[in-house]
C-alpha positions as CSV (number, residue, x, y, z in Angstrom):
1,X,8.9,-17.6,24.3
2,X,5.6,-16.8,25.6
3,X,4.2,-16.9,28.6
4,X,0.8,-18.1,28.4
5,X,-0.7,-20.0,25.5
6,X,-3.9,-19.1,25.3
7,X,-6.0,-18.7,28.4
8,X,-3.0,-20.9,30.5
9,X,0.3,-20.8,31.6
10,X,3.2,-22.0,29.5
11,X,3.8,-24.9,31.8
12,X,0.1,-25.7,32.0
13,X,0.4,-26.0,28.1
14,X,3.1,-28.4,28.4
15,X,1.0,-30.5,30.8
16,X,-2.3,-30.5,28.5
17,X,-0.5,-31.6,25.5
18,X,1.6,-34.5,27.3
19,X,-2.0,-35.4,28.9
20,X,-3.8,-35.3,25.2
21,X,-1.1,-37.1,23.7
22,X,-1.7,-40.0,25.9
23,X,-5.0,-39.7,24.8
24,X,-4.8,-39.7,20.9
25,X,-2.6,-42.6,21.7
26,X,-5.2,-44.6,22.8
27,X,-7.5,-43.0,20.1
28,X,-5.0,-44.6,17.9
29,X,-5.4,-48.2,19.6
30,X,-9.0,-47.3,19.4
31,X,-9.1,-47.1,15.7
32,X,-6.8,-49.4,14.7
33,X,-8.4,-52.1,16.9
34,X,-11.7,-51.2,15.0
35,X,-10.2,-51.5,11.9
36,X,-8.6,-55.1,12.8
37,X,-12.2,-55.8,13.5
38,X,-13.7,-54.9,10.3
39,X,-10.8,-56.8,8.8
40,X,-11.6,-59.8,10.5
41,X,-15.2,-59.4,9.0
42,X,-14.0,-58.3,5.5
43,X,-10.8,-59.3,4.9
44,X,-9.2,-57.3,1.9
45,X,-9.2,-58.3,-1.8
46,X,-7.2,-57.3,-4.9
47,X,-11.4,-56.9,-6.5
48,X,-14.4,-56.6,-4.7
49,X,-17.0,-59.4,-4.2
50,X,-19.2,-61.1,-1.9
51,X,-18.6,-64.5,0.2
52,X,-21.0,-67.2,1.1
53,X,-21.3,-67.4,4.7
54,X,-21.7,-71.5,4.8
55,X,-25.5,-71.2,4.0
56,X,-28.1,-69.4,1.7
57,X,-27.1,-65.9,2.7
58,X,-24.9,-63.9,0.6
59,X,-23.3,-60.6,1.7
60,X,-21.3,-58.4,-0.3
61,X,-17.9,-56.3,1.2
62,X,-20.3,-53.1,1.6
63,X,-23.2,-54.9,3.0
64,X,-21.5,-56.8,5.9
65,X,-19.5,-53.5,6.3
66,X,-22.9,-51.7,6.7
67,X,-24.5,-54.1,9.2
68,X,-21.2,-53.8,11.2
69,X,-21.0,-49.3,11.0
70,X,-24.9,-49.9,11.9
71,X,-24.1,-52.0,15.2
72,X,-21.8,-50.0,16.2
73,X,-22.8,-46.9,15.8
74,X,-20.7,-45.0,13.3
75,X,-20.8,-44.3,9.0
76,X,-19.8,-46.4,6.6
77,X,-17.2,-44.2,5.6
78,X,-15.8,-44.3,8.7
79,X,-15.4,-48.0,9.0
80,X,-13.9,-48.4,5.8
81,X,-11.3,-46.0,6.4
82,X,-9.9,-47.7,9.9
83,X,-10.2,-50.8,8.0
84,X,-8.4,-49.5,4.9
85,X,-4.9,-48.0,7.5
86,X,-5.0,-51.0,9.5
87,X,-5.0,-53.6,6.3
88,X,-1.8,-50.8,5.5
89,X,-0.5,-51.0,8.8
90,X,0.3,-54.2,10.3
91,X,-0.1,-54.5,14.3
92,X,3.8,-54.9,14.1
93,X,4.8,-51.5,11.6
94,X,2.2,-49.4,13.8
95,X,4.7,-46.3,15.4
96,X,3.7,-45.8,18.7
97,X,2.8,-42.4,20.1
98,X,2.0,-41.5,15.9
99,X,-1.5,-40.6,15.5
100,X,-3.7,-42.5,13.4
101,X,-4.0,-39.5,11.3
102,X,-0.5,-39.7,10.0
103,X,-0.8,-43.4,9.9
104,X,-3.4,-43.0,7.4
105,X,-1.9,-40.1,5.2
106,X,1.1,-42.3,4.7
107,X,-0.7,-45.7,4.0
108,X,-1.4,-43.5,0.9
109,X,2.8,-44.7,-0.3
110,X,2.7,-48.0,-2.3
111,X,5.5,-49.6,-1.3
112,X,5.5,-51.4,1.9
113,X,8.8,-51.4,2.6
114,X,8.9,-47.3,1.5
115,X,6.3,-47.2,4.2
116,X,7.9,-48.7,6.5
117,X,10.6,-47.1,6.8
118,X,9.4,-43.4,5.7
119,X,6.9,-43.8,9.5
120,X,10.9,-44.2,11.7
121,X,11.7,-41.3,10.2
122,X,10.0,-38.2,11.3
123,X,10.6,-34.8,9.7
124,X,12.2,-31.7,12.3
125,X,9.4,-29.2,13.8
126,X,11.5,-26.3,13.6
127,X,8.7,-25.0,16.4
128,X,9.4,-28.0,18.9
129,X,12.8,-27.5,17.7
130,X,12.6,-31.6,17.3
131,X,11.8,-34.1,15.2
132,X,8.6,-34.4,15.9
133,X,5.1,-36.3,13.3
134,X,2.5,-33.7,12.6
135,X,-0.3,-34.4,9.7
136,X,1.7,-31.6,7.2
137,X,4.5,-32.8,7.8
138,X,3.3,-36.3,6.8
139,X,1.1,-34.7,3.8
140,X,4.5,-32.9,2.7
141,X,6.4,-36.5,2.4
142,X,2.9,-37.9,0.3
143,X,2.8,-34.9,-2.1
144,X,-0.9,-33.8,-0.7
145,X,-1.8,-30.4,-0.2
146,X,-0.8,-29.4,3.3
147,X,-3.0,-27.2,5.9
148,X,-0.5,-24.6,6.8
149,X,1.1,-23.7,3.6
150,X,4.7,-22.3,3.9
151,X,6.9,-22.7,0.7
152,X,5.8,-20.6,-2.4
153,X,5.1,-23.6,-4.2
154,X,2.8,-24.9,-1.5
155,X,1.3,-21.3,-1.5
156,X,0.9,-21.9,-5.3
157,X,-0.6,-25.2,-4.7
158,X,-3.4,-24.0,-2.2
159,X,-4.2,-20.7,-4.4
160,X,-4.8,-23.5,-7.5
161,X,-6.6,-25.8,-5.6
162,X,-9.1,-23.0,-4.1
163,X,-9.5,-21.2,-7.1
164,X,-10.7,-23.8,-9.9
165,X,-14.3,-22.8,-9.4
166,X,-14.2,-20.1,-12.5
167,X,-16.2,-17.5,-11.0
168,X,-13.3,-17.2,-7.9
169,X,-10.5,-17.6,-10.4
170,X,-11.9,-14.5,-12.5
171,X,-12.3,-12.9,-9.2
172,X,-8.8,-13.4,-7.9
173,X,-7.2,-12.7,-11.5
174,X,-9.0,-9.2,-11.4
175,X,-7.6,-8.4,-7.6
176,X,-4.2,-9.4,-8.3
177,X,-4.0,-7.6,-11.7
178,X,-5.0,-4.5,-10.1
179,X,-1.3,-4.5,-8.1
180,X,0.5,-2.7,-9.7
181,X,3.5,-3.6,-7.6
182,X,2.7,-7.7,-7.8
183,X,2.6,-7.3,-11.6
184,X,6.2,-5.7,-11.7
185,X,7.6,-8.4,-9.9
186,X,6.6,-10.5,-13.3
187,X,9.8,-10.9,-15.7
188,X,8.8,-9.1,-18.9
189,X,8.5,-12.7,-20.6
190,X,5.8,-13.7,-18.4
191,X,4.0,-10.2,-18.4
192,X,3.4,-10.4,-22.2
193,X,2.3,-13.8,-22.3
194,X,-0.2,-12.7,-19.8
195,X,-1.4,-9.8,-21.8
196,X,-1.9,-12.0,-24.8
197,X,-3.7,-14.8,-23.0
198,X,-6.2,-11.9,-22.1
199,X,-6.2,-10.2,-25.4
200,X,-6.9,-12.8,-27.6
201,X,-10.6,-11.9,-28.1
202,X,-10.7,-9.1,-30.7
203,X,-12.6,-6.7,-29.0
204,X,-10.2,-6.8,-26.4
205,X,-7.1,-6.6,-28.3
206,X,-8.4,-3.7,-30.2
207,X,-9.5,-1.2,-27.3
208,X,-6.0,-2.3,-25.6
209,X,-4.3,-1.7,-28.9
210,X,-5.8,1.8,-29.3
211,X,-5.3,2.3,-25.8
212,X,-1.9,1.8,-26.0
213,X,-0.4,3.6,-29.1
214,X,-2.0,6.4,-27.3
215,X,1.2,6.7,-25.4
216,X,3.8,8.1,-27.4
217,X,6.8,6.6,-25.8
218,X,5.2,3.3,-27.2
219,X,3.7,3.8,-30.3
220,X,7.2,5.5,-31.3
221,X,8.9,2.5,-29.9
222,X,5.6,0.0,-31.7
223,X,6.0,1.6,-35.0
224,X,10.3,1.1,-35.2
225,X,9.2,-2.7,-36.1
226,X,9.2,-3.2,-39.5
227,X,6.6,-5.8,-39.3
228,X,4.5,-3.6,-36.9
229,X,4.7,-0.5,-39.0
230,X,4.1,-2.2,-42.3
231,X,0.7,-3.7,-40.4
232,X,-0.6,-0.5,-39.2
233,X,0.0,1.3,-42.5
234,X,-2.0,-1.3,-44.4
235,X,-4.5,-1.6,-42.0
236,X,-4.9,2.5,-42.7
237,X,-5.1,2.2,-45.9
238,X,-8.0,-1.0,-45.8
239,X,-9.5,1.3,-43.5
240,X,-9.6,4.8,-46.0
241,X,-10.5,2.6,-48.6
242,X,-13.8,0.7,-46.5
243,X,-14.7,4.7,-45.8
244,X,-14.4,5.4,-49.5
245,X,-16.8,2.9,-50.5
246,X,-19.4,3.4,-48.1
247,X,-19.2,7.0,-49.2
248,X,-19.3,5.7,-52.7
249,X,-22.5,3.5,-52.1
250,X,-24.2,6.6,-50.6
251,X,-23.3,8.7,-53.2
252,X,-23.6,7.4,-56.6
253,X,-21.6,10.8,-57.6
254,X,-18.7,10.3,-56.1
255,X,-17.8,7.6,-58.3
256,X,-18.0,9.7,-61.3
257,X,-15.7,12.4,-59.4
258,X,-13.1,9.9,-59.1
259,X,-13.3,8.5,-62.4
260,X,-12.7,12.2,-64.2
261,X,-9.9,12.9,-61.1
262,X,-7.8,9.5,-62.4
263,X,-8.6,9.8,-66.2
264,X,-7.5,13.5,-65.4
265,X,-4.1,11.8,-64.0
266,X,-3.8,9.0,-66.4
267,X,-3.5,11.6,-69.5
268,X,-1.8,14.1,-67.5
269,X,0.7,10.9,-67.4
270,X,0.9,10.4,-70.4
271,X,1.7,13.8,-71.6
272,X,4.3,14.6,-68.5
273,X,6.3,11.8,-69.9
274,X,6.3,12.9,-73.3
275,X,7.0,16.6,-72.6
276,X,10.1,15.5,-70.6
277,X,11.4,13.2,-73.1
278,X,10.7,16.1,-75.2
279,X,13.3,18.3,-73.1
280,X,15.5,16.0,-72.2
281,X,16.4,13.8,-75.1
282,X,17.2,17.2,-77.5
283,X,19.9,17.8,-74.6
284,X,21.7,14.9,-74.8
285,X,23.4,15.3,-77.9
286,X,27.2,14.8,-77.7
287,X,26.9,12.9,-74.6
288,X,28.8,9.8,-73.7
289,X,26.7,7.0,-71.8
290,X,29.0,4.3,-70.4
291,X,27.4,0.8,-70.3
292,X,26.1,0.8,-66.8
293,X,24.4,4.1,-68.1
294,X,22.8,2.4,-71.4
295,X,22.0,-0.9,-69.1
296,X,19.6,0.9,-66.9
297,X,18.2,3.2,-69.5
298,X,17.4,0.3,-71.1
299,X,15.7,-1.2,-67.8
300,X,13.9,2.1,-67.1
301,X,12.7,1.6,-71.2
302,X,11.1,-1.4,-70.7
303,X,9.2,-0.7,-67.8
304,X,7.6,2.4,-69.5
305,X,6.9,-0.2,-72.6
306,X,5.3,-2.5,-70.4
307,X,3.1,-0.1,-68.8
308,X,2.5,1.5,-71.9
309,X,1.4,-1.7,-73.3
310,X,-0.7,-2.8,-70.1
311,X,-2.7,0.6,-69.9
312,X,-3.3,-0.1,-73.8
313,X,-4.7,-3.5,-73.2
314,X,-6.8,-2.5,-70.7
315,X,-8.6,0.3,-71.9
316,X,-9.2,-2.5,-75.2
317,X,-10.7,-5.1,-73.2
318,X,-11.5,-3.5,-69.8
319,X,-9.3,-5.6,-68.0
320,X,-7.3,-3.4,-64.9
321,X,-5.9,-5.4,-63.3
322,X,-1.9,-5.9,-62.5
323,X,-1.0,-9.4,-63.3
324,X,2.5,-11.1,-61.6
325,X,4.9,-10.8,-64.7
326,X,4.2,-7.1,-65.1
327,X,4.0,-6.5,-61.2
328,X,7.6,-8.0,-61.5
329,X,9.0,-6.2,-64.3
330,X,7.1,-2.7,-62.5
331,X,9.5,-3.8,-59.3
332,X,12.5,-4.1,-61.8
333,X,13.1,-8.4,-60.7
């Protein structure tokens, strides 16, 4: 234990606070005997009203209230609050050498006989080794938000409560997300439900996106999802195809380019599939098909029909376009 306590001597210390406990006791009297006063003059009531006084004059709760803070010297506020703890406090539930503080953080419980008995019991001061009243411990038994924080959740409590302004909340979230080593304390779970609450804007998601499959270890690990993989694929091709058309809008040409390059293909189809039909179907003389054989020969048969007969219909009326029931046979459902 220390010597001194600040500029005295341990045992002076002792001596100061058993002199100033004295003193807050009678503070306490103090109070509550103001508080008895402004009862007198206003007793409480379950709703607010005013009183005749036996004559013409009529004075509400807050204007004989005001007249008596003004006599005396003191604010409103002030008088209202000693006359709030004593109307909680009855002269015979008042704990002597308890502050009026703590008297007035737990008028704050509801149930008088709660209260009662919650003010006989005082929690331990691990400090004073003792049980011993101090205004956290009372604010800790009440559920307020104590001066001294000490548990994590009371640590959580006081960095909520000082940080609901939104300017020192984006402040604090950029500092603490800047530790590396305080965001690896996060379980997984919780460090990607942060990173979406911060990426849903668009912008944001895409430069962290791009930033991301920059590192090969994850966009190999990204692109093993099936969903993931299928997404960035289409999105590569919606993207080549956007360039394409910008490219065909400023040039006119290209257009016609692509036009001879796909009627090109479309013919070169046509007679690739003849010529090997012409090669193979000579060579399968003599040969035995078993049914399975025929049955998906005869499958493979009606696809080429049907897109025989949709690239017929199309060049007739112009129409290119890949309904559901020939997607569907094209798949082989």
């Amino acid at each position: 234990m220390a010597e001194r306590v600040g500029n005295v001597s341990r045992s002076r210390y002792e001596q100061l606070v058993a002199e100033a406990r004295e003193l807050v006791e009678q503070v306490a009297r103090a109070q509550f005997g103001l508080g008895d006063r402004a009862l007198e003059i206003e007793p409480m009531r379950a709703v607010g009203g005013s009183t005749a006084r036996g004559g013409d004059d009529l004075f509400t709760v807050e204007e004989s209230l005001q007249m008596f803070a003004d006599d005396i010297g003191v604010a409103l506020s002030t008088v209202e609050d000693w006359r709030w703890v004593a109307s909680r406090w009855p002269t015979g539930k008042r704990r002597s050498g308890v502050s009026f503080t703590v008297h007035k953080i737990l008028a704050s419980i509801p149930d008088e006989a709660e209260r009662w008995v919650a003010i006989e019991d005082a929690p331990f001061n691990p400090r004073r080794n003792r049980k011993q009243w101090t205004t956290d411990g009372a604010k800790r038994l009440v559920g307020q938000q104590v001066d001294r924080p000490v548990t994590v959740e009371e640590k959580v409590r006081a960095v909520r409560d000082l940080t609901r302004d939104d300017e020192v909340a984006v402040a604090v979230t950029a500092s603490l997300l800047s530790r590396p080593e305080t965001a690896a304390l996060l379980p997984a779970a919780e460090r990607v439900r942060v990173v979406q609450e911060l990426t849903r804007d668009d912008e944001v998601a895409t430069r962290v996106t791009s930033r991301l499959l920059q590192r090969p270890r994850v966009a190999r690990e990204a692109m093993r999802d099936d969903d993931t993989r299928f997404t960035v694929n289409r999105a590569q091709f919606d993207n080549s195809e956007q360039v394409k058309e910008k490219v065909r809008e400023r040039m006119p040409a290209v257009r016609r380019i692509e036009h001879t390059i796909e009627y090109l293909d479309l013919v070169g189809s046509c007679h690739s599939y003849v010529a090997t039909l012409g090669r193979l179907v000579p060579r399968m003389r003599g040969q035995e098909f078993t049914d399975d054989e025929r049955a998906t020969l005869r499958r493979g048969i009606s696809k080429v029909r049907g897109a025989a007969d949709w690239l017929e219909a199309a060049l007739e009326s112009g129409r290119f376009t890949l309904d559901e029931q020939l997607a569907q046979l094209l798949r082989g459902e």
